[in-house]
N, C-alpha and C positions, 0 to 999 in steps of 0.2 A: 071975592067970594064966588064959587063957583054954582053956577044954576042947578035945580035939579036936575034937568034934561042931560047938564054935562055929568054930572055925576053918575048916572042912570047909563050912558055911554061909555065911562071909563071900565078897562074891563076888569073881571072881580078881582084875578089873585092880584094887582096892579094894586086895587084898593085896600084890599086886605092888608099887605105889604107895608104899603105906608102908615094905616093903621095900627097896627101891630109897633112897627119901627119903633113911634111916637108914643106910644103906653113903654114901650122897653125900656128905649131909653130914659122916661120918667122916673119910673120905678129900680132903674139900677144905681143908682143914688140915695137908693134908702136903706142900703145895707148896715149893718151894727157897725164900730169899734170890738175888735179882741179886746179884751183890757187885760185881765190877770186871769191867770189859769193855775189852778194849788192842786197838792196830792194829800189827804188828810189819811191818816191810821189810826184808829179807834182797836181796833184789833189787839191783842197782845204779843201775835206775832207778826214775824218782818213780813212785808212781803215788796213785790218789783211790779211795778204800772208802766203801760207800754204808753208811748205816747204817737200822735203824731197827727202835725197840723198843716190844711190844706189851704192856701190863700190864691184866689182866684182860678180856683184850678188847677193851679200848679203845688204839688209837696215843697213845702219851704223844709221842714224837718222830721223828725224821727226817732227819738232815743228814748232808753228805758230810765227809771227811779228809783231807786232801793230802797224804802221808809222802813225805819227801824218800829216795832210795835210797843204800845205802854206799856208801861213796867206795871204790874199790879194793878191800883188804884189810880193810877200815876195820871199824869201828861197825855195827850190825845197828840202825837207825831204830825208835824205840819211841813209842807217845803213846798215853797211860790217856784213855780218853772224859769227859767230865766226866758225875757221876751226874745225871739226871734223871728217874731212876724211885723209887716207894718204896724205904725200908731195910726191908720189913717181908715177910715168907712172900705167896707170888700166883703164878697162872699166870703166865706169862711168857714172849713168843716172842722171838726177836731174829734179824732178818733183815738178810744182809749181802750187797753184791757187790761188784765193783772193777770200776774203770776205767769202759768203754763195753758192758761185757756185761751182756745182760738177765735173765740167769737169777740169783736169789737164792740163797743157801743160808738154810735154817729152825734154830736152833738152840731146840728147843722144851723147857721145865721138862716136867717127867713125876711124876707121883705117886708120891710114892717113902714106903718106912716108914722113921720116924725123919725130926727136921728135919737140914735142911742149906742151906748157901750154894751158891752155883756161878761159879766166875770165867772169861770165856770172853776167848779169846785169837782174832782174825784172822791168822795167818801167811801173810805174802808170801814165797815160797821164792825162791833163788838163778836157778831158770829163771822168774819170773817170776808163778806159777801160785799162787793162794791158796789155804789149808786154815783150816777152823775148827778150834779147841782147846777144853775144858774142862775143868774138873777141880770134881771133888765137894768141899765142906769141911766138915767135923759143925760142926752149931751151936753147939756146946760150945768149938769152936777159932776159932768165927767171929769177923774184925776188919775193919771198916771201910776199914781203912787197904789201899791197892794198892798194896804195897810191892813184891812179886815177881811180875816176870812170867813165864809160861805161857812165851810163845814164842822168850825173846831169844837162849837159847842156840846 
């Protein structure tokens, strides 16, 4: 253990440094699981979702989806992304648009305490206007499997 005098001697950006270091690498280990990521169409017409998801800073992918829109009264149109990001804890962005509009939306991991998964949902509403969804899942109830969706309701 270092005395306060040595402490008080060491010079700051040096302490800061280490400091810093120490909280970082704590905290970079509490990033979520991607788990399942869906395209929902509540709309009655079709429309194309841009996708595309960043892991660790790096674009792993990128491609569009074409979800057909409900017929009438009908079915609310679903389709799970196929995974191609790791199964394993990482920063992670996933940016989504629809149609011909330029503006993204960011769905970004955030450093949270305690592990957890996160399954994000696009909804295409009835007028036509998209929203993102997510939802937290503890890692202790985390499964693979995208069995349930977020937005179908």
């Amino acid at each position: 253990m270092l005395s306060r005098r040595a402490i008080l001697r060491t010079p700051l950006p040096l302490l800061t440094g280490a400091i810093s270091g120490c909280i970082s690498s704590r905290l970079s280990d509490n990033h979520p699981i991607l788990n399942c990521i869906e395209v929902v169409n509540a709309d009655t017409k079709p429309h194309t979702v841009h996708l595309r998801v960043d892991y660790e800073n790096e674009e792993l992918f990128s491609n569009s989806y074409a979800i057909d829109g409900r017929e009438g009264g009908g079915r609310i149109q679903q389709q799970w992304i196929p995974r191609e990001w790791p199964d394993e804890a990482g920063q992670f962005r996933v940016h989504v648009r629809m149609d011909t509009r330029s503006d993204w939306v960011t769905i970004e991991s955030a450093e949270e305490l305690g592990a957890y998964a996160i399954q994000i949902a696009y909804r295409v509403g009835s007028d036509g206007n998209g929203i993102p969804l997510w939802e937290t899942i503890d890692a202790n109830d985390y499964e693979r499997d995208c069995g349930r969706s977020l937005a179908s309701n």
